[in-house]
C-alpha positions as CSV (number, residue, x, y, z in Angstrom):
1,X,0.0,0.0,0.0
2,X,1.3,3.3,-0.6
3,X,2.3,6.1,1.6
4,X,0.5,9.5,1.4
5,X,2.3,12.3,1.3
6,X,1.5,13.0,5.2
7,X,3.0,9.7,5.8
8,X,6.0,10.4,4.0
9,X,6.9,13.5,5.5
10,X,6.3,12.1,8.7
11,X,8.5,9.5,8.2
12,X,10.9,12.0,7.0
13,X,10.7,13.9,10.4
14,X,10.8,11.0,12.5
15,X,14.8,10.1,10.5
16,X,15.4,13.4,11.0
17,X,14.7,13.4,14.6
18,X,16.5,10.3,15.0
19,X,19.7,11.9,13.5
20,X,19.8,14.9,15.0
21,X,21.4,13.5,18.5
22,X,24.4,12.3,16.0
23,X,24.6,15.4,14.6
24,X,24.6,17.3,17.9
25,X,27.2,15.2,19.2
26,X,29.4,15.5,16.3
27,X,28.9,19.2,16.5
28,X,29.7,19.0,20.2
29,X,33.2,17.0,19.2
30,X,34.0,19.2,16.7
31,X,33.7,22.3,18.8
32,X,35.6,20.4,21.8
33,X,38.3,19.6,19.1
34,X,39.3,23.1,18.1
35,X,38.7,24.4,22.1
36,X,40.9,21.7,22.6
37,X,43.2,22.9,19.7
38,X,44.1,26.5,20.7
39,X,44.5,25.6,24.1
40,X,47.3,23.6,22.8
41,X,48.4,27.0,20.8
42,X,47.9,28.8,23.8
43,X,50.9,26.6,26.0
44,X,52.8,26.2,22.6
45,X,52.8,30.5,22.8
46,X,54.5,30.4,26.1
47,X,57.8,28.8,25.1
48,X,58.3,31.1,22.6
49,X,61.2,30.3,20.3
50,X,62.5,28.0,22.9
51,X,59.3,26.0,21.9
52,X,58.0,23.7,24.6
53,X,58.3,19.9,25.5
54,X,55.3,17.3,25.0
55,X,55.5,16.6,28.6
56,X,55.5,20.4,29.7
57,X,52.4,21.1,26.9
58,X,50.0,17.8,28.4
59,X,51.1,19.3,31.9
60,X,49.9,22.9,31.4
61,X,46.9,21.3,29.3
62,X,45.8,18.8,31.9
63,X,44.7,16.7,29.1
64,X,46.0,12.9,28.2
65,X,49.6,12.6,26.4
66,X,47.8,10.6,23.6
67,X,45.1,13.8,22.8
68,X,47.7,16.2,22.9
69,X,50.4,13.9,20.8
70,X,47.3,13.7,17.9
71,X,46.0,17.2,18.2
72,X,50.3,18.7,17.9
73,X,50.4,16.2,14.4
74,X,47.3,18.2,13.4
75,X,48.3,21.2,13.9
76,X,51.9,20.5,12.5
77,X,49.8,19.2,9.1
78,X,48.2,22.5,9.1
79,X,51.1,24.4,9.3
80,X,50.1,26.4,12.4
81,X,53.1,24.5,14.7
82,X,56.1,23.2,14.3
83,X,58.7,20.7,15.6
84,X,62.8,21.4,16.1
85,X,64.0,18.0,14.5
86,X,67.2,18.6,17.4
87,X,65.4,18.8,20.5
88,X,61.4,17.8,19.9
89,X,60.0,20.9,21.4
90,X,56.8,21.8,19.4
91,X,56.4,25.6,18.9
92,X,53.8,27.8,17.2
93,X,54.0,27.5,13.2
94,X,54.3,29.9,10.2
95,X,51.0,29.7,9.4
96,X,49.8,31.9,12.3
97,X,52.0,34.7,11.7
98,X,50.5,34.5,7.9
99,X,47.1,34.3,9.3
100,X,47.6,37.2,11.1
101,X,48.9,39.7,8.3
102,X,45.2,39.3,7.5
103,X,44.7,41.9,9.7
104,X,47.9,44.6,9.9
105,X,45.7,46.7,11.4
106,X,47.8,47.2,15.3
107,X,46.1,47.3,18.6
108,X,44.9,50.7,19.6
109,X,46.4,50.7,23.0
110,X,49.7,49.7,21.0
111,X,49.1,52.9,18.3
112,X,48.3,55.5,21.4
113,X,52.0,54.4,23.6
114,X,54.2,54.1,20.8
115,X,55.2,57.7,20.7
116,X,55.5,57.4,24.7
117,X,56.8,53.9,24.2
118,X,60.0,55.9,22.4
119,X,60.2,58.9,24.3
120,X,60.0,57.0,27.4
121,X,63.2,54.7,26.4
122,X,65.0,57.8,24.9
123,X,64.2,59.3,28.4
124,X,65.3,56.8,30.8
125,X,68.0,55.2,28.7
126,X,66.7,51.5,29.4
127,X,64.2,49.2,27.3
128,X,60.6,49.8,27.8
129,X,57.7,46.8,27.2
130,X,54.0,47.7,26.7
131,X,52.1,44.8,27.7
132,X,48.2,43.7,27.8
133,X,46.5,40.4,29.3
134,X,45.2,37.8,27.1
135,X,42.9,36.0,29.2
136,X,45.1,34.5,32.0
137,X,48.6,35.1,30.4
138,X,50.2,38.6,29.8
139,X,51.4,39.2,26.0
140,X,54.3,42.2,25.5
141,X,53.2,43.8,22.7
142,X,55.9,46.3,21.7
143,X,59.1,47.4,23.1
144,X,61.6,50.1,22.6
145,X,65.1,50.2,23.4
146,X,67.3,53.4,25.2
147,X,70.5,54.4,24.2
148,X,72.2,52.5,27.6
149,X,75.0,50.1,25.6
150,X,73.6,47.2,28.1
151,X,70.3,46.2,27.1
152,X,68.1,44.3,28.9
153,X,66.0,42.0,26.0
154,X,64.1,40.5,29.4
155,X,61.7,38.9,26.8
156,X,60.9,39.0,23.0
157,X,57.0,40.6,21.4
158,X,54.3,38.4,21.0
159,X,55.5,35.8,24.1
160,X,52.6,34.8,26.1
161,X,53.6,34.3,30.0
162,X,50.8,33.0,32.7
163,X,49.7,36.0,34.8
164,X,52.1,36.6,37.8
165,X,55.6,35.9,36.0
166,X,57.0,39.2,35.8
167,X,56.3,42.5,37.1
168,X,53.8,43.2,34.0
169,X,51.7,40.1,35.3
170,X,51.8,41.1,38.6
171,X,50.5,44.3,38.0
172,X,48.3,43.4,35.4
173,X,46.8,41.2,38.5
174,X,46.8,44.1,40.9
175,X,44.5,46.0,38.9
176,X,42.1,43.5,38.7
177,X,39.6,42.7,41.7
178,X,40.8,40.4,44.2
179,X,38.2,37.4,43.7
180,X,39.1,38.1,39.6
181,X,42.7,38.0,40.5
182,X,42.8,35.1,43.0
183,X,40.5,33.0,40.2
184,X,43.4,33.6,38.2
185,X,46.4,32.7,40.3
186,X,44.6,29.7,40.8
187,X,43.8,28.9,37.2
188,X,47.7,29.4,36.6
189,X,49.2,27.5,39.6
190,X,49.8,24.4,37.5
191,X,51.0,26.4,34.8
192,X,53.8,28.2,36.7
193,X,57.5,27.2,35.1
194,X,59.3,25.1,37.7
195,X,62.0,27.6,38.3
196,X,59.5,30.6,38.7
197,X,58.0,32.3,41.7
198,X,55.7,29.8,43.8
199,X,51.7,30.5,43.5
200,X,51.9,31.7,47.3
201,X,54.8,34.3,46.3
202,X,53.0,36.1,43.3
203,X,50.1,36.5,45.8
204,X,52.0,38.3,48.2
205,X,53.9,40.5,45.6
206,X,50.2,41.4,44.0
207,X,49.2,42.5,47.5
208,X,52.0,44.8,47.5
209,X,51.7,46.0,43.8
210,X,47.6,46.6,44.7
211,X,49.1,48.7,47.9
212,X,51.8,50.6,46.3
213,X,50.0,51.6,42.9
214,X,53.2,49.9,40.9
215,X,55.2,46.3,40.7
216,X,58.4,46.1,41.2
217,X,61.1,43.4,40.9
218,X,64.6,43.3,42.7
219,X,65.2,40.1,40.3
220,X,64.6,40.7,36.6
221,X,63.7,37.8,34.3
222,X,67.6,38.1,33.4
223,X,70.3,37.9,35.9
224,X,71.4,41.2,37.1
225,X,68.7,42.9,36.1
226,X,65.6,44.8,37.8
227,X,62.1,45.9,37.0
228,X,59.2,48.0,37.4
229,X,55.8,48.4,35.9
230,X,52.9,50.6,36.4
231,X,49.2,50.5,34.5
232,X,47.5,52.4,31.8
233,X,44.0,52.9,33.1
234,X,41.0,53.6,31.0
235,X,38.5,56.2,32.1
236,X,36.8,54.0,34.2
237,X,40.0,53.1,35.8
238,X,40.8,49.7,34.0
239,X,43.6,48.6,32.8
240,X,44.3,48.5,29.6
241,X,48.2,47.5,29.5
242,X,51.4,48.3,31.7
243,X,54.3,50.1,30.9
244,X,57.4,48.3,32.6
245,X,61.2,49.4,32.3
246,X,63.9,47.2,32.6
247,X,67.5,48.0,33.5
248,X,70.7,46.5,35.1
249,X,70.4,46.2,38.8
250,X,72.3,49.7,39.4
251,X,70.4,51.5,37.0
252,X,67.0,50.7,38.9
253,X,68.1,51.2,42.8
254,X,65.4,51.5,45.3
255,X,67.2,54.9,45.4
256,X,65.8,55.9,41.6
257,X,62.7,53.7,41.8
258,X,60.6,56.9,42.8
259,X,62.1,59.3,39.9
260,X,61.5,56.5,37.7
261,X,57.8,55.6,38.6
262,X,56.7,59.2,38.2
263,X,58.2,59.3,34.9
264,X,56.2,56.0,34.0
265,X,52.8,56.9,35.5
266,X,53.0,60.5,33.4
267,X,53.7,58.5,30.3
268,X,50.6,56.2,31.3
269,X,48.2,59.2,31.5
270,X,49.4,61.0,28.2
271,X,48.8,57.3,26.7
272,X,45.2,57.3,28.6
273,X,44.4,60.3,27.1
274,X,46.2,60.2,23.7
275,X,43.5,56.4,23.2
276,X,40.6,58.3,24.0
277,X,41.2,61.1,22.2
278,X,41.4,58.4,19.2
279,X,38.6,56.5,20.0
280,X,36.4,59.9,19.7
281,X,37.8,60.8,16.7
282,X,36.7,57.2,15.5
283,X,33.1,57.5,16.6
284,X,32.8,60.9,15.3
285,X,34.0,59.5,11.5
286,X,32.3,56.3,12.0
287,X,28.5,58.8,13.1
């Protein structure tokens, strides 16, 4: 006997029914996949040029070795990372910087300090980071070297660090509220580099950045060196990067930290002001 056409398209709704729980849950993989995937990027970002081992990346993941072993050959196929044949550390591939020349177009913050940025290094002699937070990592986005014949390279543009290594992340903690910023520390504690400040240590040095409006670090990132950092608030009092200086040890003395700081916080405010001033001009062209 044959179907009516009521029949048939309820048939065709009750397959389609049926397959939709497949569909979902291959949706669902899929989308777990490529969370799964730049997470991987994410910890591949932190070692930089140094790259990072499988055993550090499924650490700082918290997912199986197996997972992140297949989703590294993926993303090695695609060309977005990459493995040293010498020493197996995977780092982030070609194909991302590519992928990003898609859009030259720089980050505001990053357009407003770069005069400062300059002036700023020209001023004090020493090298001079701008630097924004990236979810729970700090990423230095420029920096500008002074005329001192010593400089201090602490770290290279475009590095991702978890929050709280370095006096950027610390300060970039202390401007956040505490439940926000102890969220953080604890989302980071397994991600800490072995030979880097304990969990319990960047606590107490964010307490002392909130208290004293700036971070600073007797101990640079490199040996014989020290550093400082202070915020570039928004209006509402946000921040929107940190300025940090970094100089041999002498060169930053407890004795010139206040001299220096001033010079920083003025630079922060003309960059405050210098963003907003852009970000009218924007809305007016854009009304």
């Amino acid at each position: 006997m044959k179907k009516n056409r009521a029949q048939e398209s309820a048939a065709e709704a009750g397959e389609a029914t049926a397959r939709q729980p497949l569909a979902d849950a291959e949706d669902a993989g899929g989308i777990r996949a490529v969370s799964r995937a730049f997470q991987v990027l994410r910890v591949l970002a932190l070692g930089g040029e140094h790259g990072m081992r499988l055993t550090d990346v499924v650490r700082y993941c918290g997912l199986s070795r197996p997972t992140v072993h297949r989703l590294l050959q993926s993303l090695i196929t695609e060309g977005v990372a990459e493995q040293e044949a010498g020493t197996r550390r995977y780092r982030v591939g070609l194909e991302i910087s590519l992928l990003g020349l898609s859009r030259p177009a720089r980050f505001a913050v990053r357009a407003a300090a770069e005069p400062y940025l300059q002036a700023l290094a020209d001023d004090l002699g020493d090298t001079v980071f701008l630097t924004i937070r990236a979810g729970s990592d700090s990423v230095a986005i420029d920096r500008k070297t002074g005329s001192y014949p010593i400089k201090v390279l602490a770290i290279e543009v475009g590095v991702r660090r978890p929050l709280g290594i370095g006096v950027a992340g610390i300060m970039l903690l202390a401007t956040l509220e505490p439940q926000e910023a102890e969220r953080i520390c604890k989302l980071n504690a397994e991600r800490l580099p072995a030979e880097g400040p304990t969990i319990q240590t960047i606590r107490n040095r964010v307490r002392t950045a909130r208290a004293a409006g700036y971070a600073y670090s007797e101990v640079g990132v490199l040996r014989g060196t020290r550093a400082v950092a202070v915020p570039v608030l928004d209006a509402g009092g946000q921040a929107l990067a940190t300025i940090t200086v970094s100089a041999m040890a002498d060169r930053l003395s407890e004795a010139k930290l206040p001299q220096v700081v001033e010079t920083l916080r003025k630079a922060a405010t003309l960059i405050s002001r210098r963003l907003a001033e852009m970000e009218r001009a924007s809305r007016s062209r854009a009304a």
